[in-house]
C-alpha positions in Angstrom: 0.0 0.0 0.0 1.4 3.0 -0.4 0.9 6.5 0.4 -0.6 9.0 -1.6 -3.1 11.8 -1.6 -5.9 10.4 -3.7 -6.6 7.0 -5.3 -7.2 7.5 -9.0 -10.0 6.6 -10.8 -9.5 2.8 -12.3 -12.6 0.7 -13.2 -12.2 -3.0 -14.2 -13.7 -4.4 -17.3 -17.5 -3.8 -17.8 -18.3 -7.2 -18.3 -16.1 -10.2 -17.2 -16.4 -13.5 -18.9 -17.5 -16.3 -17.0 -14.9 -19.3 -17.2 -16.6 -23.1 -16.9 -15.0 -25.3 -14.4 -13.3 -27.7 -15.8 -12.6 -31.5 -15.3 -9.1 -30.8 -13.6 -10.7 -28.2 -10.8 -13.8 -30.8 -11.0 -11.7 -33.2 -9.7 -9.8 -30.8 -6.9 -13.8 -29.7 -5.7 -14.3 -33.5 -5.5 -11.5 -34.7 -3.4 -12.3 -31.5 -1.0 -15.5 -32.0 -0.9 -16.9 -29.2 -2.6 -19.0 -31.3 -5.4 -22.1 -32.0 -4.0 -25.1 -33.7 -5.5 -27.8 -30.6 -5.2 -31.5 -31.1 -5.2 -31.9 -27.6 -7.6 -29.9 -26.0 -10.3 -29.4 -22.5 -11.1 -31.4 -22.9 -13.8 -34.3 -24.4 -12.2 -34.6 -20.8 -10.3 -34.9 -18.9 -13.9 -38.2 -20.5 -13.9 -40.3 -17.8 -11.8 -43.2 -15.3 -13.5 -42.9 -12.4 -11.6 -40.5 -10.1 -10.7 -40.6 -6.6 -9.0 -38.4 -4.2 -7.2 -36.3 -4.9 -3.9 -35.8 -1.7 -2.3 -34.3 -0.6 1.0 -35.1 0.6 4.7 -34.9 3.8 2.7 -36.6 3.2 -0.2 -34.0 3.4 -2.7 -33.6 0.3 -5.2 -31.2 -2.3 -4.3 -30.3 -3.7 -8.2 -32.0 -6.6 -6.9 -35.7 -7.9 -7.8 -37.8 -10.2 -5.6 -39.1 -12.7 -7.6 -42.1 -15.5 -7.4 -42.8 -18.4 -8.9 -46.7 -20.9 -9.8 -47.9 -22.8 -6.5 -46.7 -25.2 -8.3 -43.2 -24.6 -8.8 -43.2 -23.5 -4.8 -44.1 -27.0 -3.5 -41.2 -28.2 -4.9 -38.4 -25.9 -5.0 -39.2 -24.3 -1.6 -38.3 -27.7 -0.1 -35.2 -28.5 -1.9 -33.9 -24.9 -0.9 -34.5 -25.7 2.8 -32.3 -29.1 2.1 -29.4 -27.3 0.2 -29.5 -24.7 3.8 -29.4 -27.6 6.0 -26.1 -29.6 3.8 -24.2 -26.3 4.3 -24.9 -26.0 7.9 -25.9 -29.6 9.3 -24.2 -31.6 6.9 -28.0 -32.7 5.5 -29.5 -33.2 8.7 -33.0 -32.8 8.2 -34.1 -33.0 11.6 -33.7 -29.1 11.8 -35.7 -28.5 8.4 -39.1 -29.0 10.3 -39.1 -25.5 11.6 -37.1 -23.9 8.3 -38.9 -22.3 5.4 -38.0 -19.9 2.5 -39.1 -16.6 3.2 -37.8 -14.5 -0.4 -35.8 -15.0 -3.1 -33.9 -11.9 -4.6 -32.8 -12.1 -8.2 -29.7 -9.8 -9.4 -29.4 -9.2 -13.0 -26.5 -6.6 -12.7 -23.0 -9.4 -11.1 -21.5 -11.4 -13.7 -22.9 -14.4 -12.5 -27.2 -13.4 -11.9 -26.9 -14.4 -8.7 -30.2 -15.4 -6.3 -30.5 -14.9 -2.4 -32.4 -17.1 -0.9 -34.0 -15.9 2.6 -34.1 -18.8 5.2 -36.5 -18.1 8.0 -36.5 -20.1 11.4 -40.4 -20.0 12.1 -40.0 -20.6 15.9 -38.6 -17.3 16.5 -38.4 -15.4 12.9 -34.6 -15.3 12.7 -33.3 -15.5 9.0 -30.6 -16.4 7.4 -29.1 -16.1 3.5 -27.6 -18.2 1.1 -26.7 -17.7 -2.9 -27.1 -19.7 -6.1 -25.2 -18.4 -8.8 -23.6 -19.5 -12.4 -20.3 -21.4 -11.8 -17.3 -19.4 -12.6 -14.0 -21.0 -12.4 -12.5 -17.7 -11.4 -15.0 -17.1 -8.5 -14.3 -21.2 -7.7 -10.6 -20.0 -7.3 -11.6 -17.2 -5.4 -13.3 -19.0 -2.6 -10.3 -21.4 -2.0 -7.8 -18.9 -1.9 -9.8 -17.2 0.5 -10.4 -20.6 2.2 -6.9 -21.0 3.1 -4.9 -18.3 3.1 -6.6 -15.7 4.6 -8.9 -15.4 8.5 -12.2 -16.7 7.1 -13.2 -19.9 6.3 -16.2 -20.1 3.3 -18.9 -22.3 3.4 -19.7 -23.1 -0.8 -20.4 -26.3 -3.1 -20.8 -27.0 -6.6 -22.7 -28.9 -8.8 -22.2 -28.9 -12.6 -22.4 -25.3 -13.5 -24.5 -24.4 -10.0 -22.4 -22.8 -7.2 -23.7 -22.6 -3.4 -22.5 -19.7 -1.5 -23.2 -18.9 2.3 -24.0 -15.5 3.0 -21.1 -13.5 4.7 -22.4 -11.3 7.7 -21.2 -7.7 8.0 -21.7 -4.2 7.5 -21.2 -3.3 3.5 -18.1 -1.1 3.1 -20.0 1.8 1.7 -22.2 1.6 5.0 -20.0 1.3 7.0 -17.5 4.6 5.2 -20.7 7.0 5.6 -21.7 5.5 9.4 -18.5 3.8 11.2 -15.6 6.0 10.6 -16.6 9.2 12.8 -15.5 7.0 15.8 -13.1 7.3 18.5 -9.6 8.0 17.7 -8.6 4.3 19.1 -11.4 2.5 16.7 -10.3 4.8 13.9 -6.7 3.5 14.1 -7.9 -0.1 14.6 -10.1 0.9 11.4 -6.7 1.6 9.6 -4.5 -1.4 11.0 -7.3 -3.6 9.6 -7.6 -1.9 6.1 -3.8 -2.1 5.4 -4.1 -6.1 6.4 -7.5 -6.1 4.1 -5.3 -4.2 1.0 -2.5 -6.7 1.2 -4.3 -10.0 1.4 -5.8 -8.6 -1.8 -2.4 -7.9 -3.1 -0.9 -10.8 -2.7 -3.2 -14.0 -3.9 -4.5 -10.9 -6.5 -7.9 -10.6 -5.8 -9.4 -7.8 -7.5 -11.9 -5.1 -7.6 -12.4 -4.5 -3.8 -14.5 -1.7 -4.2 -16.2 -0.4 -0.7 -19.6 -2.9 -2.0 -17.7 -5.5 -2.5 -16.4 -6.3 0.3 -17.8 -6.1 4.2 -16.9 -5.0 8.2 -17.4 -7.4 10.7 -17.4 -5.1 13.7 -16.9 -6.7 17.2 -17.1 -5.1 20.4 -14.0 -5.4 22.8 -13.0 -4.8 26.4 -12.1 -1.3 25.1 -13.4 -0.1 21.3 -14.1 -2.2 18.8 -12.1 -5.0 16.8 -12.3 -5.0 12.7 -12.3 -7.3 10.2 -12.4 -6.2 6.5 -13.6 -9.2 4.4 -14.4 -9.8 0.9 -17.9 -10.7 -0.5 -17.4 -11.0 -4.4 -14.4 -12.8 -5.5 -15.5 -12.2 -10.0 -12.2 -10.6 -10.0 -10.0 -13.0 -9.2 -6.9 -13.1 -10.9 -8.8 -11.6 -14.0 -7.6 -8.0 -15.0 -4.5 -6.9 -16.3 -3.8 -3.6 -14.3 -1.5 -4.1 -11.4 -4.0 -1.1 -9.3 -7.1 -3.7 -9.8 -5.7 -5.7 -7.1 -5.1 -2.5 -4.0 -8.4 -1.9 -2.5 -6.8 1.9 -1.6 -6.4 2.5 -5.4 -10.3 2.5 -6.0 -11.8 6.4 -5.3 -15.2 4.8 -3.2 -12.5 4.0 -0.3 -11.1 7.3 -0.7 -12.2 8.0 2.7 -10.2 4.8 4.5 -6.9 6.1 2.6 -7.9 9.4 4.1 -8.2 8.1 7.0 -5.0 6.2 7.2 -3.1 9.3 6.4 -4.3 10.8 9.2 -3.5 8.4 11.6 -0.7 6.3 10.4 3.2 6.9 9.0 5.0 4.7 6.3 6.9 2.8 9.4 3.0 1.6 10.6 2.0 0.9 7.6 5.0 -1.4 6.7 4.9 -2.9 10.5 1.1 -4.1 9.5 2.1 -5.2 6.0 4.9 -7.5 7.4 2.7 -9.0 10.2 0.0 -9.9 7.3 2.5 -11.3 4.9 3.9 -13.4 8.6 0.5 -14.5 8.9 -0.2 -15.4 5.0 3.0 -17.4 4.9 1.9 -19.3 8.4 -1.4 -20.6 6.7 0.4 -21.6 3.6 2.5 -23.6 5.3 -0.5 -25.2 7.3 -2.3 -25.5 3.8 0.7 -26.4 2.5 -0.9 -30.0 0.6 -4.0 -28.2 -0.4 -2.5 -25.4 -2.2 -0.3 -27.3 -4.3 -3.3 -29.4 -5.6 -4.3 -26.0 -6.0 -2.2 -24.7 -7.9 -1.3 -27.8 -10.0 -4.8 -27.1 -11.7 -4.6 -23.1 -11.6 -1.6 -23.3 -13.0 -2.9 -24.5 -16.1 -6.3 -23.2 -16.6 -7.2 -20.5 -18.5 -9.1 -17.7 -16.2 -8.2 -14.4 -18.3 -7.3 -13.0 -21.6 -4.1 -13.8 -22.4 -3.1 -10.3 -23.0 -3.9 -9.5 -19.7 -1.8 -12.3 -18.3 0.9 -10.1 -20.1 0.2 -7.0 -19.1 0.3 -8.4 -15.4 3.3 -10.3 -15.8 4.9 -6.9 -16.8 3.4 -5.2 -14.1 4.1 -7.0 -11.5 8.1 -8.1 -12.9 8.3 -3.9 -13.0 6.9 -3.3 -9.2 8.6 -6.4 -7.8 12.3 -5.9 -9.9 11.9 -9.3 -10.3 11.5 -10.6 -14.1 10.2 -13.9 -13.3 6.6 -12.6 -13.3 7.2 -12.1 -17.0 7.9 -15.4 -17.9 4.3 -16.4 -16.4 2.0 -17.6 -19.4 -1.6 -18.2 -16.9 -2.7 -16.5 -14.0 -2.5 -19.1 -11.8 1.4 -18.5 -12.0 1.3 -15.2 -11.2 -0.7 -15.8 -8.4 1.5 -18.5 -7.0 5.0 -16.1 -8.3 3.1 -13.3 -6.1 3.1 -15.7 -2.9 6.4 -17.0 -3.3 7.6 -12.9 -3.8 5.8 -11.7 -0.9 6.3 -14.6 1.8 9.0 -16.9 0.2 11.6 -15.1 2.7 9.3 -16.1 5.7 9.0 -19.7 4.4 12.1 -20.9 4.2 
């Protein structure tokens, strides 16, 4: 990350292609237990005959529609839906379905991938819960394991031919949480900071892109004294997929223009570096732990084809250039780039 008065303007392609998943990351999903036989397909939700509106608390349209489907069609998706919920959370036990029903289900037509949200209610005491169905993407497939295993969070998802499960990560959305959280006490402010420099180069290194402020979200916890922060990412379309070296530092993108502001303010370049190094520690600990995993990993990424190849180039040159280290160029998929980036940022701390 580095410091600088304004992020400039960089927007990342206006419409990413969706790459299938193919029989070599099949097989990984299957040996990790990922593939799961599902009850519905994505395609089996396209079938509804009214759509209309979602908008907020504040009446302003969410880019999502609620949509409805024939009695019909209700008896027996509704049921299936409930039985996906309980194999991500119970492993299948359908004891626990008795008292589960589906309350909504939300349709976006503006991601990559069309995704639905599916509202789980608990009848017994009206708590909900949320989980997606969305195209499968080999590049969001990548996404979610990197995530997986080298950074805090564990993800709950499962395929199924060309159908991908995704739980629903809880927090505030990072645009909410810029125009609410941030007029704070100084302490939570500099814990705001810490945890945005961690959240930029996690990003950085396995190159996840496009973390603009709505795609990704604050999970806020209270503390013995202020709060504790952790900046996680919700959409992982851009992984390892655009060409500009800038796609992949959150600070670079103008809607967090506030958080970079905000770091001025409170940190200096020997902070900053001090939280870079004890994320890259931290990185390089779960790689070694995930050690096995990764390299099955990366034995597939390594040859699968998740971006244009001139913007494998263009990357390769990038990062050789901001690295001084020519090995990036020589990189012909973006799975090598990806594993050149961890073996550039933490190879020192895993020897």
């Amino acid at each position: 990350m580095h410091v600088q008065k304004e992020p400039r303007g960089i927007v990342p392609s206006k419409k990413k292609t969706l790459y299938p998943i193919r029989a070599g990351l099949r097989d990984y999903l299957i040996k990790y237990d990922r593939e799961v036989k599902l009850p519905v397909q994505y395609t089996d939700l396209l079938r509804f005959n009214l759509k209309t509106p979602l908008r907020d608390k504040e009446g302003r349209d969410t880019l999502w529609y609620t949509v409805y489907y024939d009695e019909s069609e209700m008896k027996e998706l509704f049921p299936n839906l409930t039985y996906i919920y309980a194999l991500m959370n119970t492993d299948g036990d359908t004891a626990v379905m008795e008292h589960l029903s589906v309350a909504r289900i939300d349709y976006c037509t503006f991601a990559n991938t069309r995704p639905f949200r599916v509202r789980i209610i608990n009848r017994l005491n009206d708590n909900y819960d949320h989980f997606y169905i969305k195209v499968g993407d080999a590049s969001r497939v990548y996404g979610l394991e990197l995530e997986h295993v080298l950074s805090p969070n564990r993800i709950i998802y499962m395929t199924d031919g060309n159908t991908l499960i995704e739980e629903h990560i809880p927090g505030l959305p990072g645009d909410e949480f810029i125009k609410r959280s941030l007029h704070t006490s100084k302490f939570n402010q500099i814990r705001i900071c810490k945890e945005f420099v961690k959240f930029n180069e996690r990003c950085f290194v396995r190159l996840l892109g496009d973390m603009r402020s709505y795609n990704f979200v604050v999970d806020i916890t209270p503390d013995i004294e202020g709060n504790q922060y952790r900046f996680r990412a919700i959409d992982f379309d851009q992984q390892s997929y655009e060409g500009r070296l800038k796609m992949y530092l959150p600070h670079y993108f103008k809607e967090n223009l506030a958080l970079v502001q905000l770091g001025m303010q409170h940190m200096d370049l020997t902070t900053m570096r001090q939280y870079q190094e004890e994320e890259r520690s931290l990185i390089a600990n779960r790689f070694r732990s995930g050690y096995y995993r990764l390299q099955d990993l990366f034995e597939v990424m390594n040859t699968d084809s998740i971006a244009p190849e001139e913007k494998v180039i263009q990357l390769g040159k990038e990062l050789a250039s901001y690295h001084k280290n020519p090995a990036f160029k020589s990189c012909d998929t973006m799975g090598k780039l990806v594993f050149e980036s961890l073996h550039q940022i933490v190879g020192k701390k895993m020897g």
